[in-house]
Biotite code that builds the C-alpha atoms (Angstrom):
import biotite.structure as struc

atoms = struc.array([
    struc.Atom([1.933, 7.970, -5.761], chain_id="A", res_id=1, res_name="UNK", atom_name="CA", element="C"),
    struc.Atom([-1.209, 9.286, -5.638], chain_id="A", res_id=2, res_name="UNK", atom_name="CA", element="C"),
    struc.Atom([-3.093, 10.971, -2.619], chain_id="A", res_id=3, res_name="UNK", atom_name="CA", element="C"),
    struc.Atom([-5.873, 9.447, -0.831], chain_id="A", res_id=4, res_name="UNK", atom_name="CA", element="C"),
    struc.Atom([-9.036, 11.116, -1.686], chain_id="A", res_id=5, res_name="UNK", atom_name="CA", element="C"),
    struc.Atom([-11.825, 12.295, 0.844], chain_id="A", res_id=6, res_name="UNK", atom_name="CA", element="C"),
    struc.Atom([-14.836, 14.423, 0.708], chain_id="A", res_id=7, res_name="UNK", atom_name="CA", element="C"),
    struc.Atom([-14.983, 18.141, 2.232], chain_id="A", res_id=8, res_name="UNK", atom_name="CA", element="C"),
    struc.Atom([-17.755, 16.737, 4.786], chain_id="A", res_id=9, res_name="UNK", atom_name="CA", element="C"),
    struc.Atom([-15.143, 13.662, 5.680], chain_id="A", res_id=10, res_name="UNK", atom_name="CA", element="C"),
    struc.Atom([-12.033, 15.958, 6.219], chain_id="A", res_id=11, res_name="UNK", atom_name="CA", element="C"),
    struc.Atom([-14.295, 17.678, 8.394], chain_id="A", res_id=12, res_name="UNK", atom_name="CA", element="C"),
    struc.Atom([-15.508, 15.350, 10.181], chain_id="A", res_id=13, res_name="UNK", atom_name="CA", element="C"),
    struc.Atom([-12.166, 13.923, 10.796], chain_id="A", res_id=14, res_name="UNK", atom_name="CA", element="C"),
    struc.Atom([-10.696, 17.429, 11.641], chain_id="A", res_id=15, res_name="UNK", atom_name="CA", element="C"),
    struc.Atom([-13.498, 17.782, 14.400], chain_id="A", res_id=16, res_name="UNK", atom_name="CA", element="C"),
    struc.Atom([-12.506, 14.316, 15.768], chain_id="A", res_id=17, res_name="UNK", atom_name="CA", element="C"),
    struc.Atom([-8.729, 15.040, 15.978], chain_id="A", res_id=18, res_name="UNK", atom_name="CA", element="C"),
    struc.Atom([-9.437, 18.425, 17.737], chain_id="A", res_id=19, res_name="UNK", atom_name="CA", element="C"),
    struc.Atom([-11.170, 16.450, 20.445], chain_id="A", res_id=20, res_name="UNK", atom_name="CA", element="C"),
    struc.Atom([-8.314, 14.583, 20.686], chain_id="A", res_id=21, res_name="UNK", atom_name="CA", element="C"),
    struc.Atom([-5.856, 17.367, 21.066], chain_id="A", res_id=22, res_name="UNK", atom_name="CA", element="C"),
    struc.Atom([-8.027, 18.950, 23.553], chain_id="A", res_id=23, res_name="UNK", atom_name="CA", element="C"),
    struc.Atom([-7.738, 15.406, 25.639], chain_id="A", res_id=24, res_name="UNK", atom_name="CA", element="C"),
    struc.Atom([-11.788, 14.465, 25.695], chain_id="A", res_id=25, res_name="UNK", atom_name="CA", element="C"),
    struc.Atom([-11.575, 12.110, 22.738], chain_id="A", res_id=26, res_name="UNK", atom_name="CA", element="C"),
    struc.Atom([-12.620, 8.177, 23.634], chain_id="A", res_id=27, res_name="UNK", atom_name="CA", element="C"),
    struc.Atom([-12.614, 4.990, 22.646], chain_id="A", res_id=28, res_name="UNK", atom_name="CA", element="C"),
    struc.Atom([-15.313, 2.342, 22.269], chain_id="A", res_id=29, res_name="UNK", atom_name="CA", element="C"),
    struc.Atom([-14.208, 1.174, 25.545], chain_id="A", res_id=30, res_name="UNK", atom_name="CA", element="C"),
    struc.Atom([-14.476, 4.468, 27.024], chain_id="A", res_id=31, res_name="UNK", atom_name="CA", element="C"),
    struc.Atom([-10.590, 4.803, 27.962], chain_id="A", res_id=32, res_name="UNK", atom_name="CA", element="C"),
    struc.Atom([-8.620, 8.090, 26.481], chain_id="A", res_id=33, res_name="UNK", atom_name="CA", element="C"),
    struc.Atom([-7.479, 8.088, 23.457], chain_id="A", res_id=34, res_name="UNK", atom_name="CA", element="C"),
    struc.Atom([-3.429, 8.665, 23.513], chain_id="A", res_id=35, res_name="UNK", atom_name="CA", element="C"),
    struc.Atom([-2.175, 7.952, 20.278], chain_id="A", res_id=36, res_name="UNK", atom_name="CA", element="C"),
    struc.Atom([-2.633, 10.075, 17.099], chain_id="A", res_id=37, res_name="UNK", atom_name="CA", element="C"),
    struc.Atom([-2.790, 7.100, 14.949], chain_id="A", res_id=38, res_name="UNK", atom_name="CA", element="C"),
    struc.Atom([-5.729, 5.387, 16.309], chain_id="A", res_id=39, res_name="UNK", atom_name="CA", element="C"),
    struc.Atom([-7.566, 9.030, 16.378], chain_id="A", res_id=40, res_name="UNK", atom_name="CA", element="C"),
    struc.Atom([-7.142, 9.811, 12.886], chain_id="A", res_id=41, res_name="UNK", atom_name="CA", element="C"),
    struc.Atom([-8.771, 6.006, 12.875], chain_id="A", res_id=42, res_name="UNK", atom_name="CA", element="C"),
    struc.Atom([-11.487, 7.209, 14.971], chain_id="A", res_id=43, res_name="UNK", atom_name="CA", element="C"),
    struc.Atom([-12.212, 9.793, 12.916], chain_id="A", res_id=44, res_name="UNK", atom_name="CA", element="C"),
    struc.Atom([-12.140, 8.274, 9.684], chain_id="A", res_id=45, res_name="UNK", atom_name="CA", element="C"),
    struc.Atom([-14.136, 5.195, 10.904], chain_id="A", res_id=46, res_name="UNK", atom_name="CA", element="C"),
    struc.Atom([-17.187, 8.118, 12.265], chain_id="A", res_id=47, res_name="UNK", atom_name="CA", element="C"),
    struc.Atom([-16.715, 9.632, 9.070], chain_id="A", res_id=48, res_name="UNK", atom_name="CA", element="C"),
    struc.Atom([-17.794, 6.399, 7.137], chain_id="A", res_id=49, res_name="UNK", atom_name="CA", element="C"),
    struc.Atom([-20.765, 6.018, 9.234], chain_id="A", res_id=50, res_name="UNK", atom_name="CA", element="C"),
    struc.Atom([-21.968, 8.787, 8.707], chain_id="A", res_id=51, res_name="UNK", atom_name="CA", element="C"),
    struc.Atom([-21.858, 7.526, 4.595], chain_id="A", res_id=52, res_name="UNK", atom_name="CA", element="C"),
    struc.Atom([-19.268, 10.459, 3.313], chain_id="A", res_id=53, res_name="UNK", atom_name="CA", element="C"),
    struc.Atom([-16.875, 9.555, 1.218], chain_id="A", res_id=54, res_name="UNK", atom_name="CA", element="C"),
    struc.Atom([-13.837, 7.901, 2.157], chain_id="A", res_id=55, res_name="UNK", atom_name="CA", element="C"),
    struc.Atom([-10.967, 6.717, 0.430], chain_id="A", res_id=56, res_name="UNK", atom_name="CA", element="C"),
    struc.Atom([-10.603, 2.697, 0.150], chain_id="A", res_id=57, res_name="UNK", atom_name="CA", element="C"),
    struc.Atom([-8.447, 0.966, 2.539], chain_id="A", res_id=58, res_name="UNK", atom_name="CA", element="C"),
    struc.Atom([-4.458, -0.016, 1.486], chain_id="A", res_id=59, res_name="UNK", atom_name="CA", element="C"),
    struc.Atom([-4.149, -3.617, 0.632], chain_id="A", res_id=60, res_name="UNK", atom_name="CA", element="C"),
])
């Protein structure tokens, strides 16, 4: 199985995301914290595609 492949600049931008969450001051769209890892690394990626770096396709 192969790995999922991201850019330096999108691991980055997904590592700064995540250590918002850890620190607790990591949102959601609706403005409520963000408690579950899951939907933070989803934040993160989702910023990260914005922001046109490269992101690996979604699983079908």
């Amino acid at each position: 199985m192969a790995t999922k492949k991201y850019s330096k600049k999108a691991q980055e931008k997904i590592g700064e995301v995540m250590h918002e969450f850890k620190e607790g001051k990591l949102k959601s769209s609706s403005g409520d914290k963000v408690t579950d890892r899951k939907q933070a690394v989803a934040i993160g990626i989702s910023e990260a595609k914005e922001a046109g770096l490269k992101v690996a396709k979604k699983k079908k």
